[in-house]
N, C-alpha and C positions, 0 to 999 in steps of 0.2 A: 154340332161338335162331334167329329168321330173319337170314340176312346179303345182303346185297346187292352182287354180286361185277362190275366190270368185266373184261374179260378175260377172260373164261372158258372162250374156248377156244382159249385158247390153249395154251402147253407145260406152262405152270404150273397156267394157271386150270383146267383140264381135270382134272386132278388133285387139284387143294384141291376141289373141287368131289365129284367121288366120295368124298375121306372126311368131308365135311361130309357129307354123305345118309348115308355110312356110319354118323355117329355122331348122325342123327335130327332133324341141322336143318334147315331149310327155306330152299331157296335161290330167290334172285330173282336172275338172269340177263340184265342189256344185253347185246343183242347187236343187231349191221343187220344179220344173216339168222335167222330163230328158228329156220324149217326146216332145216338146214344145223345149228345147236345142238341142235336137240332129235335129229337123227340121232347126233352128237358123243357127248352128255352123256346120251342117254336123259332119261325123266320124270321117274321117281320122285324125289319130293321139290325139284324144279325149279319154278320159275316163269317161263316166258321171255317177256320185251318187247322189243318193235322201239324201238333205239334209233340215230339219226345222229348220230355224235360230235361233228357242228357243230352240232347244236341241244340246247337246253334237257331235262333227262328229264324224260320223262311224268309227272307226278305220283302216277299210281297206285303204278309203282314202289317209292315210300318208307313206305309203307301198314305199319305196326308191324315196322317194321323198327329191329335192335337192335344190327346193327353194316355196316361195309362194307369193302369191299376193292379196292380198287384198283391192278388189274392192265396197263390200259388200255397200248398202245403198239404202233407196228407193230416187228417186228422191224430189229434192226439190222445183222441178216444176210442178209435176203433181195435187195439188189440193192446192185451200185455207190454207191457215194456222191457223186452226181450233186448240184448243185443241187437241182434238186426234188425228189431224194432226200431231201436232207439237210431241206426243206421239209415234207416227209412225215413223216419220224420225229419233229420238232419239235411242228409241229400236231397229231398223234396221241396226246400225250401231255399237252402244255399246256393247251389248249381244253377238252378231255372232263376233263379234272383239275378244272377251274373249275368246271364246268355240275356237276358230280358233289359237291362242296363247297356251291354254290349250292343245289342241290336237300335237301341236309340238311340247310341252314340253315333254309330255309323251310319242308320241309315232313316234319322229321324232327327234333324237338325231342329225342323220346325215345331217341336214337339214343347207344348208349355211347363206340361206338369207329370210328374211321377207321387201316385198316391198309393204308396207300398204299408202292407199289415204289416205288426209285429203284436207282442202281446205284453200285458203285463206282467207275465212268469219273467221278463228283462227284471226283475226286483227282485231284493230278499225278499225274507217270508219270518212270519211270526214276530215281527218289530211293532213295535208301540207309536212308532209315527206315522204320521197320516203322507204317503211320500209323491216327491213331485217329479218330471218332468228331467229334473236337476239331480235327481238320487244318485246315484253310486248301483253299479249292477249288481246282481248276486250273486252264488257262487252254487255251480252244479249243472245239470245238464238242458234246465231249460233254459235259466242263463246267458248259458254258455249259447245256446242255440238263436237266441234273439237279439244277442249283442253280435252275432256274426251276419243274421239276417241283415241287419239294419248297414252295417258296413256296408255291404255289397249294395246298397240303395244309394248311399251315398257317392259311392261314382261315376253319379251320372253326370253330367257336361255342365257348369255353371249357369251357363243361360238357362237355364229348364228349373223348375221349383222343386223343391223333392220335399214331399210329407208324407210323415212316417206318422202313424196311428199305431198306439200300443191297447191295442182291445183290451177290455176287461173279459167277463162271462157274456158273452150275447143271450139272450133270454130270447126265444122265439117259438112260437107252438109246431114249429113242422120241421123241428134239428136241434142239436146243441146238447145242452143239461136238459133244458128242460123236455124235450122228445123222450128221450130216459126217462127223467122224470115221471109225466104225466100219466102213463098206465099203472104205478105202482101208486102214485096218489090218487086218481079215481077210483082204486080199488080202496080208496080208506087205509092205505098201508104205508105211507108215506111221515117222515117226521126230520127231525134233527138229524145229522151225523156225527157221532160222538158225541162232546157238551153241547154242541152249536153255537160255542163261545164264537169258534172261528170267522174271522170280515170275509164278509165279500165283497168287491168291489167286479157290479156289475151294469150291461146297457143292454136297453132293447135291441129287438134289430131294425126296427123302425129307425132309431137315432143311430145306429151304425151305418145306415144308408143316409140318412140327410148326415151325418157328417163327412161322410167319403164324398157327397154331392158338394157340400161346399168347400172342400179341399180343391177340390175340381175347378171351380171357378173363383175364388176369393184369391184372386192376386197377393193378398196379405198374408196368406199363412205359409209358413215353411218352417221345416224341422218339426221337432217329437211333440205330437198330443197322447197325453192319456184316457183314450176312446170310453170312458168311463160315465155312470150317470154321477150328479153330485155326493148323493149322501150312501155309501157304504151301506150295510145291513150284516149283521151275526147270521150265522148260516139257521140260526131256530130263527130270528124274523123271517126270514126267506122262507122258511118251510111254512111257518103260521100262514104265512101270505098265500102263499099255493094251497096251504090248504082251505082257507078262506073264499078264496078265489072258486073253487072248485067244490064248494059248500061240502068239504069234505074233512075229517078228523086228521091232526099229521101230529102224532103223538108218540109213535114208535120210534124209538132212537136205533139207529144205526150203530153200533159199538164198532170204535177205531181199531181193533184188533183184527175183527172180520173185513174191513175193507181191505185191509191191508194181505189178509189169505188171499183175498177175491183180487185183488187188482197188483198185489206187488207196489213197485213205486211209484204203480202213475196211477196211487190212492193217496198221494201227493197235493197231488190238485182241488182234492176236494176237503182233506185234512190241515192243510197249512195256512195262515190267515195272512190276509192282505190288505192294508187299507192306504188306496191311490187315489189322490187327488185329481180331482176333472176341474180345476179352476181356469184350467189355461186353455179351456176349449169355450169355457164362458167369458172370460176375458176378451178371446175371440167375438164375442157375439153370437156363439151358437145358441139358440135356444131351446133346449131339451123338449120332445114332445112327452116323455113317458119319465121324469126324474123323481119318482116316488113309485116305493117297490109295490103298493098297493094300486096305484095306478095302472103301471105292467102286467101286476098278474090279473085284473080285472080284464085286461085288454087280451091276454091270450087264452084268458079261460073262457071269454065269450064268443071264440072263433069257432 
């Protein structure tokens, strides 16, 4: 199977990427630096192209290619949420979503599947239902940000499958939250954020790559999953956990006033509660490898 992967080096794509070569596919690789990827990702079984997410892909690119993946975005933790911040993570994701649709349209008939991110910031925030699949979006900028992603996915050509994965938190030891995380809680300094009343609805990255793998090949699925493990966690279970995990004390609370100096609005993300149903990716028949948060943090804290 060749796939054709945006993102790829990123947290995720970095990683769906080794067991795709692991299990013998051939990957083609956008990236604006190849050199800087092909150091990342190594060869074997790569293809890497210079691609500027403001312009059209090359055409070579789409060359018997039988599925895609669209990981494209800058992160949403890497700086303040500045105007042209908030500029930057928009364009990052909108534009290369489009050109990346476009390009399959035209020049990738044979192409089965489109397996395009989105996240669950596509929902309100702080509601008391457990929400699905079927919600209603929410209102503000990351919202507004994932309900336009998902559009542009959506235009891709009838014959072709298009599945949209609305991630939760990915949990993985070498990015994410927890890469943040893990130095301030092996130093014993690590706890709640505010009450730590707040849900979290989070997945390993483990189960973020077997479910992007069987989006990949499950003729059956199409349309929105919430990339989710089953059961939610208060952001103090999460911390107990980590620190559990890490035979370490997480007792110091983070007071919501200081995140909010420290990070502006995108102290959002870790302040505002969520709790998203993953039933329709078990429905599916996926089977969680890591679906209990004591589970996960066992598994990262012994890497």
């Amino acid at each position: 199977m060749k796939i054709l992967i945006t993102g790829g080096t990123g947290f995720v794509g970095a990683q769906l990427i080794r067991r795709l070569v692991a299990q013998d596919c051939e990957c083609v690789v956008l990236t604006r630096n190849t050199a800087k990827a092909r150091r990342k990702l190594g060869t074997m079984g790569c293809q890497f192209i210079s691609w500027d997410t403001r312009s059209p892909i090359p055409k070579e690119a789409f060359e018997g290619v039988d599925g895609a993946v669209n990981l494209v975005g800058e992160s949403l933790a890497s700086r303040r949420w500045s105007a042209e911040q908030k500029k930057r993570i928009f364009d990052s994701r909108i534009e290369p979503t489009r050109h990346l649709v476009e390009g399959l349209n035209e020049h990738a008939p044979q192409c089965k599947v489109l397996v395009s991110a989105s996240a669950i910031g596509y929902y309100p925030v702080n509601l008391p239902d457990r929400l699905t699949e079927d919600s209603e979006p929410g209102d503000g900028f990351l919202p507004d940000i994932c309900r336009q992603w998902e559009e542009e996915a959506t235009h891709l050509n009838p014959r072709s499958r298009v599945v949209i994965l609305r991630f939760g938190v990915v949990l993985g030891r070498d990015g994410g939250v927890i890469g943040k995380l893990l130095p301030v809680f092996k130093m014993g300094l690590g706890g709640p954020v505010s009450d730590g009343s707040q849900m979290m609805s989070w997945i390993h990255l483990e189960d973020v790559i077997g479910v992007t793998l069987r989006a990949l090949i499950d003729d059956a699925m199409f349309g929105v999953y919430n990339a989710v493990a089953p059961e939610p966690v208060t952001n103090r279970a999460f911390s107990k956990s980590l620190g559990h995990a890490l035979g370490r004390p997480a007792v110091l609370t983070a007071p919501a006033f200081m995140l909010r100096t420290a990070m502006g609005e995108m102290s959002t993300v870790v302040l505002d509660s969520q709790t998203i149903s993953g039933d329709k990716l078990l429905e599916a028949g996926y089977e969680f490898l890591y679906p209990d948060i004591d589970q996960a943090m066992h598994e990262i804290a012994s890497g």
